[in-house]
C-alpha positions as a Python dict, from the first residue, in 0.01 Angstrom:
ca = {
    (1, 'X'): (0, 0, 0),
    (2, 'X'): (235, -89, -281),
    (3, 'X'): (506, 173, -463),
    (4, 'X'): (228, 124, -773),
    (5, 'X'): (-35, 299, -539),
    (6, 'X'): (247, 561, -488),
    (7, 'X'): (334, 607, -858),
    (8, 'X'): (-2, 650, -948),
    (9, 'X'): (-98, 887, -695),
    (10, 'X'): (233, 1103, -823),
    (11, 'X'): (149, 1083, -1170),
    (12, 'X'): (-178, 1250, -1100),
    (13, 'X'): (20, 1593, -1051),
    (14, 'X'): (170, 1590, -1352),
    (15, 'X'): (161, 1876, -1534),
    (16, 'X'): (54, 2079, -1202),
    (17, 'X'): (293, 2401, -1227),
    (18, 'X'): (558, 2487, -953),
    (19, 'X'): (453, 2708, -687),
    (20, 'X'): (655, 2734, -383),
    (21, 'X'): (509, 2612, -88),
    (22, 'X'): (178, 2494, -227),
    (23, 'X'): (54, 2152, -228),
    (24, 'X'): (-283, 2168, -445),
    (25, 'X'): (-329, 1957, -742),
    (26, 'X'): (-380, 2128, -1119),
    (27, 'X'): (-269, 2458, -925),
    (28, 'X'): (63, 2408, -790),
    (29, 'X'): (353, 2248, -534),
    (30, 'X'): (667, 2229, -482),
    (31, 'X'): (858, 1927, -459),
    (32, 'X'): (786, 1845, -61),
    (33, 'X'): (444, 2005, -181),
    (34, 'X'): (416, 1693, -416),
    (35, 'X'): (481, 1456, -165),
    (36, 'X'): (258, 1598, 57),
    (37, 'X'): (0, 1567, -201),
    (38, 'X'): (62, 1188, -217),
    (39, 'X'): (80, 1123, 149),
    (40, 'X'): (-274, 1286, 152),
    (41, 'X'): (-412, 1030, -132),
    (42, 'X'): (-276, 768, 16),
    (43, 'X'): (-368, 804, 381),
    (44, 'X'): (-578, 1088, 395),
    (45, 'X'): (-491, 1410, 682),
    (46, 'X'): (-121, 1505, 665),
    (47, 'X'): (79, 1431, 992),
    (48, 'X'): (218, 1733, 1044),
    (49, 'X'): (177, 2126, 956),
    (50, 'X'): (466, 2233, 779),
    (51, 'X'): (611, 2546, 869),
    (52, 'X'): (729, 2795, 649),
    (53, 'X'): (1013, 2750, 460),
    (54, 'X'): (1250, 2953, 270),
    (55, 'X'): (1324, 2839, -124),
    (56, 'X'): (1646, 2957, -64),
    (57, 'X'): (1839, 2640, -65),
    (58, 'X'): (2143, 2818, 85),
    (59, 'X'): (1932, 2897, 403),
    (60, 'X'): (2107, 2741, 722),
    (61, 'X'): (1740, 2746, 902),
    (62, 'X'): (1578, 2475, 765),
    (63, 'X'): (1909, 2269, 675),
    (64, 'X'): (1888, 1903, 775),
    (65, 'X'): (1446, 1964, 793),
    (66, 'X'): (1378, 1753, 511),
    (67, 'X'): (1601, 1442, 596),
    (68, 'X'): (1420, 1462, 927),
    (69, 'X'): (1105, 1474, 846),
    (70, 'X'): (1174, 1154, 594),
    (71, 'X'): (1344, 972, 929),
    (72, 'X'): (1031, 1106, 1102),
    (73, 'X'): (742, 994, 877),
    (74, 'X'): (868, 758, 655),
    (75, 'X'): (1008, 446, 680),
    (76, 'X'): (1434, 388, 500),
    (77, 'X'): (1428, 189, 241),
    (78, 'X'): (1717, -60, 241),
    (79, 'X'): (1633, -292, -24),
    (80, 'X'): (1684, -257, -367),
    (81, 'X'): (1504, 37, -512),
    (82, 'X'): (1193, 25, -615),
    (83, 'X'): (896, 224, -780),
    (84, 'X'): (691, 431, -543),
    (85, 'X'): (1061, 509, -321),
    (86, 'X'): (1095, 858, -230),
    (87, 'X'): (1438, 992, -295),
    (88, 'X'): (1580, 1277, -82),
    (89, 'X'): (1887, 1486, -342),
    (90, 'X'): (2110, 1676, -248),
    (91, 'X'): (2153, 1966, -462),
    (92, 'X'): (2493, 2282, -544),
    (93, 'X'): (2694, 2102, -331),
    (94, 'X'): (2503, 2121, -10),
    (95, 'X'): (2616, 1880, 245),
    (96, 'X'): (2197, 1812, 370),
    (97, 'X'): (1924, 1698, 118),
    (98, 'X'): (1697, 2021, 21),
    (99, 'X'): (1469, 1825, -288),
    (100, 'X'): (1289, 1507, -294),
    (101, 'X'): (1096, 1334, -564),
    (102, 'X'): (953, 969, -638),
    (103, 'X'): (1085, 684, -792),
    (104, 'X'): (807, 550, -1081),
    (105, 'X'): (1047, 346, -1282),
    (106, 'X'): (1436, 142, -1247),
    (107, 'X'): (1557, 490, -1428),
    (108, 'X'): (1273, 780, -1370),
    (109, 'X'): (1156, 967, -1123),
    (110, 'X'): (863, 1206, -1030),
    (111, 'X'): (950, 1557, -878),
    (112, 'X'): (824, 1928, -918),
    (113, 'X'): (1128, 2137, -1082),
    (114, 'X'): (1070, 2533, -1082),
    (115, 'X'): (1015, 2659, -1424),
    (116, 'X'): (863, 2295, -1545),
    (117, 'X'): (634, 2195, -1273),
    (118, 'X'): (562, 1853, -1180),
    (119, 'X'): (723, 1645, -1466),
    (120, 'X'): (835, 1294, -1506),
    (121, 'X'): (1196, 1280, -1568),
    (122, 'X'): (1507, 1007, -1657),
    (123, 'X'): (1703, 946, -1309),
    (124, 'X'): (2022, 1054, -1519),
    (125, 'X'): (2356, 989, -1383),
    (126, 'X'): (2391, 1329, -1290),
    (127, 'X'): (2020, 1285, -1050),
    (128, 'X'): (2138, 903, -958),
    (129, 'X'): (2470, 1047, -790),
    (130, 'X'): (2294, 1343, -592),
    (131, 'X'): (2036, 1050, -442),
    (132, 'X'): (2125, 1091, -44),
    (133, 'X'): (1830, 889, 108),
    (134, 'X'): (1583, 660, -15),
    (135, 'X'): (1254, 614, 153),
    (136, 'X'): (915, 446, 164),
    (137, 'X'): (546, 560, 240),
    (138, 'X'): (422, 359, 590),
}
């Protein structure tokens, strides 16, 4: 599997709208929704059911949830980034990551934003300094 295999699964869901939650092509995801998306293109059943989750980012239930599940079922990137990486954000000052998205380019980046859906977007300096992890796909 290469990150191109990644990208190009991720750009298929462009355009799909933002639904919390949901993981379904042309209909709607989220942004952990989009990855799980990709994981099943690439290798088919997901690993895990995911349990419900709150969009409240401020919820202390989940916190911590989504870097664990990246330590879980992917694998840390510690080379130089590269297309196809997943990157884990932290987001309003939140101390554990609580959105995700996929590197296609040196500078741009794949994710589902509420409001826009699943757009491709420039990793601007204000995205680049909220990175908290970087993963790959198995």
């Amino acid at each position: 599997m290469t990150g191109d295999d990644v990208v190009g699964a991720a750009r298929l869901w462009l355009g799909t709208p933002y639904r919390h939650r949901a993981s379904t092509l042309g209909a709607g995801c989220d942004c952990l929704g989009l990855l799980r998306g990709v994981w099943r293109a690439l290798y088919g059943e997901e690993p895990v059911v995911i349990p419900p989750y709150r969009a409240d980012m401020r919820d202390p239930l989940n916190a911590g949830a989504l870097g664990d599940a990246a330590r879980t079922y992917l694998v840390a990137a510690d080379t130089t980034p590269s297309a196809g990486d997943v990157l884990l954000f932290t987001l309003c000052g939140m101390a554990e990551a609580r959105h995700c998205g996929i590197l296609a380019a040196p500078q741009r980046f794949i994710h589902a934003q509420e409001r826009l859906g699943v757009v491709e977007a420039n990793l601007t300096p204000g995205w680049a300094r909220r990175v908290s992890g970087r993963f790959r796909f198995p």
